[in-house]
C-alpha positions as CSV (number, residue, x, y, z in Angstrom):
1,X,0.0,0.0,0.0
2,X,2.4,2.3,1.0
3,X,4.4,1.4,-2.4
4,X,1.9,2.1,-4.4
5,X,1.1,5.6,-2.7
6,X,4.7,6.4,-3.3
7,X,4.6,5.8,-6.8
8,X,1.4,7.4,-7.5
9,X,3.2,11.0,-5.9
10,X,6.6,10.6,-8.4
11,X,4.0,10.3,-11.1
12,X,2.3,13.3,-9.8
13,X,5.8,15.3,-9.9
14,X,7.0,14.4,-13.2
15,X,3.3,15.2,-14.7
16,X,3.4,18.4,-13.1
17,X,7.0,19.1,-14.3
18,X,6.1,18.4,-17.5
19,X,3.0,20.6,-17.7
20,X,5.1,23.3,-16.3
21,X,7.3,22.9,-20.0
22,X,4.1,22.6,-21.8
23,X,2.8,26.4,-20.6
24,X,6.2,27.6,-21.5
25,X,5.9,25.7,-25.1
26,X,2.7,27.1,-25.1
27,X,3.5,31.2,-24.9
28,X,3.3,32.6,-28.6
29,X,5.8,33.3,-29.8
30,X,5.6,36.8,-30.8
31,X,5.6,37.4,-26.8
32,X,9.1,35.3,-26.0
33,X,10.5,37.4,-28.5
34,X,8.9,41.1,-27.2
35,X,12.1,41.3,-24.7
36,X,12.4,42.9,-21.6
37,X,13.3,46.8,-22.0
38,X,10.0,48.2,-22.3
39,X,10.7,52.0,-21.5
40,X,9.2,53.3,-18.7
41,X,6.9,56.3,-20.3
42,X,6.4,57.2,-24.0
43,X,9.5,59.8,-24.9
44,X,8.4,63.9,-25.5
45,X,7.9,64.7,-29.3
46,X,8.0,67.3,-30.1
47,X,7.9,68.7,-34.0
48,X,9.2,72.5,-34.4
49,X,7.6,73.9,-37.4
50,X,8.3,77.4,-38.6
51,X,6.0,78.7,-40.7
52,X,5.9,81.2,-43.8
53,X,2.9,83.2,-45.1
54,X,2.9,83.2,-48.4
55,X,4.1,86.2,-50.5
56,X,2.4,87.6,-53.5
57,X,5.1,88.9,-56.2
58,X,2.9,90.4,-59.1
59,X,6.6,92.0,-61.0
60,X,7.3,89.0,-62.9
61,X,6.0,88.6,-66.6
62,X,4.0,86.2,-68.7
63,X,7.2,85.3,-70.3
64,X,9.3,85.4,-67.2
65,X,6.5,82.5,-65.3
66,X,6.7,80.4,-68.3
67,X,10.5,80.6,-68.3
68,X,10.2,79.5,-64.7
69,X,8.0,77.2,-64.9
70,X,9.9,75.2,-67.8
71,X,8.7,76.8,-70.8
72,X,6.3,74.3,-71.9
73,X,4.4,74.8,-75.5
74,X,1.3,73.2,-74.0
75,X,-0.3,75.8,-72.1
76,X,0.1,79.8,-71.0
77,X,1.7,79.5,-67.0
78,X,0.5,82.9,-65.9
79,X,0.6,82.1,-61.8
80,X,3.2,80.0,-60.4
81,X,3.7,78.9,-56.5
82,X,6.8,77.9,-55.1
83,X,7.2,76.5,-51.9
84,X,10.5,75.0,-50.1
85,X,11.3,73.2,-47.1
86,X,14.5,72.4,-44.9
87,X,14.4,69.6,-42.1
88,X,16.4,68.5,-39.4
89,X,16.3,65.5,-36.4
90,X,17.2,65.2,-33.0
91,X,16.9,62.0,-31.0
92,X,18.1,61.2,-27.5
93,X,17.7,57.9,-25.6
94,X,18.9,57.2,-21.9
95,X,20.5,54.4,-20.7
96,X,18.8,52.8,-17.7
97,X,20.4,50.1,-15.7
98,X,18.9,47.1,-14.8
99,X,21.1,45.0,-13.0
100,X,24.2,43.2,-13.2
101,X,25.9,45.7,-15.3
102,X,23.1,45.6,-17.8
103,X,21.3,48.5,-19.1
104,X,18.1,49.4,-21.3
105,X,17.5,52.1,-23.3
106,X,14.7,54.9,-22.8
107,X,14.0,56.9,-25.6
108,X,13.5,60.6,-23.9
109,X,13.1,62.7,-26.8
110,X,12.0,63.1,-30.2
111,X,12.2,66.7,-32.0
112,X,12.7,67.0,-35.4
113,X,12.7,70.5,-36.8
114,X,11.3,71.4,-40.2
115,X,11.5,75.1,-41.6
116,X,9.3,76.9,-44.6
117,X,12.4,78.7,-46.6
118,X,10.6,79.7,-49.2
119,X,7.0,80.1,-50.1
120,X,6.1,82.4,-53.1
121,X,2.8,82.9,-55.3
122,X,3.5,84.6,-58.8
123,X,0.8,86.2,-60.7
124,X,1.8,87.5,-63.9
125,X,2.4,91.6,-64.1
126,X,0.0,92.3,-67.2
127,X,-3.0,90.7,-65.1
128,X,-4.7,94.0,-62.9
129,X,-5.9,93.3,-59.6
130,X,-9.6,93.1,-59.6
131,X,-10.2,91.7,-63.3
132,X,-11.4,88.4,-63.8
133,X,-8.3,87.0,-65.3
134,X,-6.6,88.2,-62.4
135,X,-9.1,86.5,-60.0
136,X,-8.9,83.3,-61.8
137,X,-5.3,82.7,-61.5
138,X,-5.3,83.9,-57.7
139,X,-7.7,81.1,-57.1
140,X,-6.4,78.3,-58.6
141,X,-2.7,79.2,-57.0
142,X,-4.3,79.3,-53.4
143,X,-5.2,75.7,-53.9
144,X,-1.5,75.2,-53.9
145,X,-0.9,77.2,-51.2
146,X,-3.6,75.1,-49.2
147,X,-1.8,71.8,-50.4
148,X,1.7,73.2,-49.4
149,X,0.0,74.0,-45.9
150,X,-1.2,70.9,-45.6
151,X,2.1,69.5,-45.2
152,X,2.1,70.2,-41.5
153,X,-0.5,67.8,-40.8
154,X,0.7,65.0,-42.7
155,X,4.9,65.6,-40.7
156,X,2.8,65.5,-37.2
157,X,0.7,62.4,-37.9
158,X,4.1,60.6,-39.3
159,X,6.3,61.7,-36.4
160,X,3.9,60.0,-34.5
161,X,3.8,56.7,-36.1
162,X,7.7,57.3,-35.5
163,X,7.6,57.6,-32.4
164,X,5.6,54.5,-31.6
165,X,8.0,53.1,-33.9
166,X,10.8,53.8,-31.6
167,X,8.6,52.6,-28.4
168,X,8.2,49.5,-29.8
169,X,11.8,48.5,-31.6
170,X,13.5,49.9,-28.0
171,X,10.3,47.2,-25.9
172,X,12.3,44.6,-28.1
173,X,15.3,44.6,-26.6
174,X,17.1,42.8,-24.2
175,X,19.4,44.5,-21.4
176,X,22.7,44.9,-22.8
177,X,26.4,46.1,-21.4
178,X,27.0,49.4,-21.5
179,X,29.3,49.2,-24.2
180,X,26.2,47.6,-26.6
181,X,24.2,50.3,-25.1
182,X,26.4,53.1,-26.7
183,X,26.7,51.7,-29.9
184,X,22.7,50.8,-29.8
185,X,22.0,54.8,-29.2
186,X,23.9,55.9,-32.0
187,X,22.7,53.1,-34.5
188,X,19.3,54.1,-33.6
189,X,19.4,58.0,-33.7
190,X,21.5,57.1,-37.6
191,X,18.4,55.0,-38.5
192,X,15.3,57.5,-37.2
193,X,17.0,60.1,-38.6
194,X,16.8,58.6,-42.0
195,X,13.4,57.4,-41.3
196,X,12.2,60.7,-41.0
197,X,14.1,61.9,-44.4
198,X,12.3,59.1,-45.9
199,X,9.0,59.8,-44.4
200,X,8.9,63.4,-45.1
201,X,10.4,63.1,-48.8
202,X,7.4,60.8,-49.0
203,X,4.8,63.2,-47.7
204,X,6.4,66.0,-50.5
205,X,6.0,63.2,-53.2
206,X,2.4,62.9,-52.4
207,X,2.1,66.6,-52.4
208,X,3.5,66.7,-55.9
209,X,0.7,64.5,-57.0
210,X,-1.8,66.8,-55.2
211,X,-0.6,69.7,-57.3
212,X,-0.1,67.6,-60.6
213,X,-4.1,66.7,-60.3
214,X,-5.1,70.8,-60.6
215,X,-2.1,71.3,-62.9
216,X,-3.3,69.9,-66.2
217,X,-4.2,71.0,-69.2
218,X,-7.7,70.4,-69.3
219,X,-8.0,72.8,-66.4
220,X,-5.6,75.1,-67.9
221,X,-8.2,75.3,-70.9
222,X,-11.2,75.7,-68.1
223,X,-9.6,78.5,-66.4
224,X,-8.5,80.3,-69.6
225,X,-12.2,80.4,-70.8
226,X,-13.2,80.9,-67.3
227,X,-13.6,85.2,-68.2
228,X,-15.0,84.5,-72.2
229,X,-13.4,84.2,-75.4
230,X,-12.0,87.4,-75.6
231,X,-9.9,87.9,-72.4
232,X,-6.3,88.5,-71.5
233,X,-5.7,84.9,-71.8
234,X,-6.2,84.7,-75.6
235,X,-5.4,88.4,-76.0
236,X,-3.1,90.2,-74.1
237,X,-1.1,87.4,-72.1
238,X,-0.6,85.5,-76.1
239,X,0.9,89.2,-77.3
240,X,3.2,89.3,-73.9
241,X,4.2,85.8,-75.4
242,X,5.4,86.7,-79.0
């Protein structure tokens, strides 16, 4: 009797043991692999972004635009909007020890910086102010300006997606010796800071096609009918031309 109860509690013990591997077997995964260096608060981001109004020049002529503008045969350029931007990124991380010589990293700051250097609307000099010609062409060149303002919200909504970008690669890691955790910082402001160039040379590629979708010759031909058949677009803007 008492054999028997003895061997029925080793068999207990090894069934538990091995039930014990099992639920370790048994964790996805996408968990063992998450690490154990999740920071301790999101980091502070932070997007500087200087802005500048947009400044009418109305001194520049017909043929001086369509210089500018490439001098295509197409179509009569008789507004043109320029608009340029300059960007830079800053990144810091802490290290935060853990134990045993071992550190994390917490990212602590995110601040990229992105200026307007240039921002200019062109509306050809034989247009007056108040004509309908003149009207025409300011409208259509402040749906660039809106599109080149738009920017803004597109860099904010991608430095965010960075940033949890950063959250989660840094949540991946392992603690590390200090000498990793040096090398780690710098490999990961290196690789942010081109993510950002990437992201924000994205962003001015899909402005691009914003502005090629209102700059085509089929609403070229709408606007230059837009004030009759007989306006400065087929009369005096064609002479300016010549």
């Amino acid at each position: 009797m008492f054999r028997q109860q003895h061997d029925r509690i080793k068999d207990s013990h090894i069934l538990c043991v091995l039930l014990a591997v099992l639920a370790v077997l048994a964790v996805p995964g996408s968990l063992r692999a998450q690490g154990s260096c999740a920071p301790i608060s999101a980091p502070e981001a932070f997007l500087e972004f200087n802005h500048m109004d947009p400044m009418l020049d109305r001194h520049r002529s017909v043929r001086w635009l369509n210089s500018r503008a490439g001098g295509n045969a197409r179509y009569l350029v008789t507004g043109l909007t320029e608009y340029e931007v300059q960007a830079s990124f800053d990144m810091r991380f802490e290290p935060r020890e853990v134990g045993a010589g071992r550190y994390c990293l917490d990212p602590v700051r995110v601040s990229p910086k992105v200026n307007v250097v240039k921002h200019l609307v062109y509306i050809a000099s034989e247009l007056e102010r108040g004509t309908c010609e003149y009207d025409v062409v300011y409208a259509h060149e402040g749906e660039h300006v809106k599109i080149n303002q738009g920017m803004e919200a597109d860099i904010r909504a991608s430095l965010d997606d960075l940033v949890d970008d950063v959250v989660r690669k840094v949540g991946a890691m392992f603690p590390m010796p200090a000498e990793n955790a040096q090398r780690a910082m710098r490999r990961l402001i290196s690789e942010y800071s081109r993510d950002f160039k990437r992201r924000l040379n994205d962003i001015r590629r899909r402005s691009s096609q914003l502005h090629e979708r209102i700059d085509t010759p089929a609403e070229y031909k709408k606007l230059s009918l837009a004030c009759g058949p007989n306006s400065a677009f087929q009369t005096t803007l064609q002479d300016a031309m010549r």
